[in-house]
N, C-alpha and C positions, 0 to 999 in steps of 0.2 A: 438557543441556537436559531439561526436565520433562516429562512426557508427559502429549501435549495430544489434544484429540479427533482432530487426527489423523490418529493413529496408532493410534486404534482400528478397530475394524471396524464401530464404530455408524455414522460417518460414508461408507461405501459402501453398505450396506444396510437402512437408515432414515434419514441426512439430506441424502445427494444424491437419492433418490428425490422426497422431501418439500421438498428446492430447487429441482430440477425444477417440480416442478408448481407451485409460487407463483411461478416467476418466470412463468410459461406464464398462471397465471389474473391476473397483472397487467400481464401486455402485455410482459415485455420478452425480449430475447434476449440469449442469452449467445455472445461472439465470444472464441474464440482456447480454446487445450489449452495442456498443461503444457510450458514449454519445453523445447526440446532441450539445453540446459546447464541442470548439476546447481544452480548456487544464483545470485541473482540481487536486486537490490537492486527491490523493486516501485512506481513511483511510484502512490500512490491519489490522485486527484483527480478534480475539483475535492470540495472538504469544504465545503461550506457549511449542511450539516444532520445530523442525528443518521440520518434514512434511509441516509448514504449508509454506512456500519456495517454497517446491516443487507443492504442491497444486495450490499457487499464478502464480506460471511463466505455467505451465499446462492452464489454467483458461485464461489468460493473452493470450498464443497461438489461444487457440480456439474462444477468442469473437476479436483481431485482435487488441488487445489493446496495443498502444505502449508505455508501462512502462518504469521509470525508480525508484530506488528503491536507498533508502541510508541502509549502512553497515558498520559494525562497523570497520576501518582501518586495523584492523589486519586482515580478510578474505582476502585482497589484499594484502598478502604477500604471500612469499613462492610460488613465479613463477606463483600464479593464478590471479595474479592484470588483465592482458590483459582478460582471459575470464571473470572474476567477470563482468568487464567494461564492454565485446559485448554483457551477457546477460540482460545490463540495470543496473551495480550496480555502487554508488557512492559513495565512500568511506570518512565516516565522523570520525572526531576526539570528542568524545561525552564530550569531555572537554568545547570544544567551543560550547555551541550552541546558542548562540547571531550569531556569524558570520556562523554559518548554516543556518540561518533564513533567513539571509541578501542574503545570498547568493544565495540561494535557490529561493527566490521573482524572483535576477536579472534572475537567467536561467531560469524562468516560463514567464518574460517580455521579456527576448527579442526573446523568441521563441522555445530559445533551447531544453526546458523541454515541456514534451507535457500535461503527467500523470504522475506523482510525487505519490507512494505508499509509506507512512511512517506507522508503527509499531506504534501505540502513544507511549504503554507501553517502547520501546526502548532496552526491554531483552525479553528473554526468561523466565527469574525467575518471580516470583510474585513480581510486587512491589504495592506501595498504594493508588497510582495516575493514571491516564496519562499523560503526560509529553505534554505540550500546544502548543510544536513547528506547527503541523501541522496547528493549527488554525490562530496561526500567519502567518505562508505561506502563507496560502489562500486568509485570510484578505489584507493582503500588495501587494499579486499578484491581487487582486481583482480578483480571482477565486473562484468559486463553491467547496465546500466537500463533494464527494463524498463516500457513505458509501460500501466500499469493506466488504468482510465479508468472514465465512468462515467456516459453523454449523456442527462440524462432527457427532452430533446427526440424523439431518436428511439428511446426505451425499449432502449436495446443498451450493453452493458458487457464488461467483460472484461480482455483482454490484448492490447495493439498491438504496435507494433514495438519494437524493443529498440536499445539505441546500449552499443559500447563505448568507456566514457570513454578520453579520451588527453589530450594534453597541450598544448589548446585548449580549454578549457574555454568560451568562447563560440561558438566556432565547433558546440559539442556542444550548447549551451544554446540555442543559435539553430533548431536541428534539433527538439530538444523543445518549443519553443516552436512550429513549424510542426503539428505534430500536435495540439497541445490551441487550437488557436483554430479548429478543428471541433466541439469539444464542448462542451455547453452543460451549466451546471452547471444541482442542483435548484432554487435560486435567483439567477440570474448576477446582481444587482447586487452579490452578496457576492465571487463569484470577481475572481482575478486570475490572470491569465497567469506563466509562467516570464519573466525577464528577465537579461537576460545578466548583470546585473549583481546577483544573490542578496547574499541579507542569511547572517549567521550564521554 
């Protein structure tokens, strides 16, 4: 894996100070620290706006959490591929996502991936479902889901509780779904809830 901010030292001592304090002069708070298990699949939701990016890598500075985050191929064009990459972005071709999955497993096994935040929904626009990659990630990494979040209702984000996948995948999906029909997206007629039944 490439080295991304980080794992520098700008990010302890100028940009968690500086996420601090804007998330403090916008109202909101930041809920949950770095797990106690080393790597862990991150759900971000709900994604109905480009704020919620900035929200996520803010959030991400100030608990020390070393993300990395997939994006749609074309963000990494247009000269901005090298930063997309230092601040953690991996850029996926969303045609493929069998060989995302796959993929994805190998850099969570061999180390390289630490915290993986996936979007379930995959757009920004409303669609019907959520799209089931993350759960395969996790399952096949034999890593914990971690429930990211992210309520502009009550200005709080962060890190909730966490599920390890087994071998009822609705019964786990039913669990996750109880937790995010507390949180209100920055636009909820675009969100949609987890459904036992994921697409992808």
């Amino acid at each position: 894996m490439s080295s991304s901010i980080f794992d520098s030292s700008l990010r302890k001592f100028f940009l968690r100070p500086i996420s601090v304090a804007a998330l403090k002069i916008m109202g909101w708070k930041r809920v949950g620290d770095i797990p106690e298990f080393p790597q862990a699949v991150v759900i971000g939701a709900f994604h109905t706006s480009n704020w919620d990016f900035v929200f996520t890598l803010l959030l991400a500075f100030d608990i020390g959490l070393p993300v990395r985050w997939m994006g749609k191929d074309s963000l990494f064009k247009r000269g901005f591929g090298g930063i997309m990459r230092w601040i953690g972005g991996i850029p996926i071709d969303r045609s493929r996502s069998k060989n995302v999955v796959e993929a994805s497993i190998r850099e969570i096994v061999s180390g390289r991936i630490r915290y993986l935040v996936i979007a379930p929904e995959g757009t920004r626009k409303r669609t019907e479902r959520w799209k089931s990659g993350f759960y395969h990630i996790a399952k096949g990494a034999k890593v914990p889901i971690v429930m990211g979040f992210l309520d502009y209702k009550r200005k709080i984000g962060g890190l909730g509780p966490h599920i390890v996948p087994t071998d009822d995948m609705q019964s786990d999906m039913a669990r996750i779904s109880e937790f995010y029909r507390t949180i209100t997206a920055k636009y909820p007629a675009k969100a949609i809830g987890p459904d036992v039944s994921l697409t992808g």
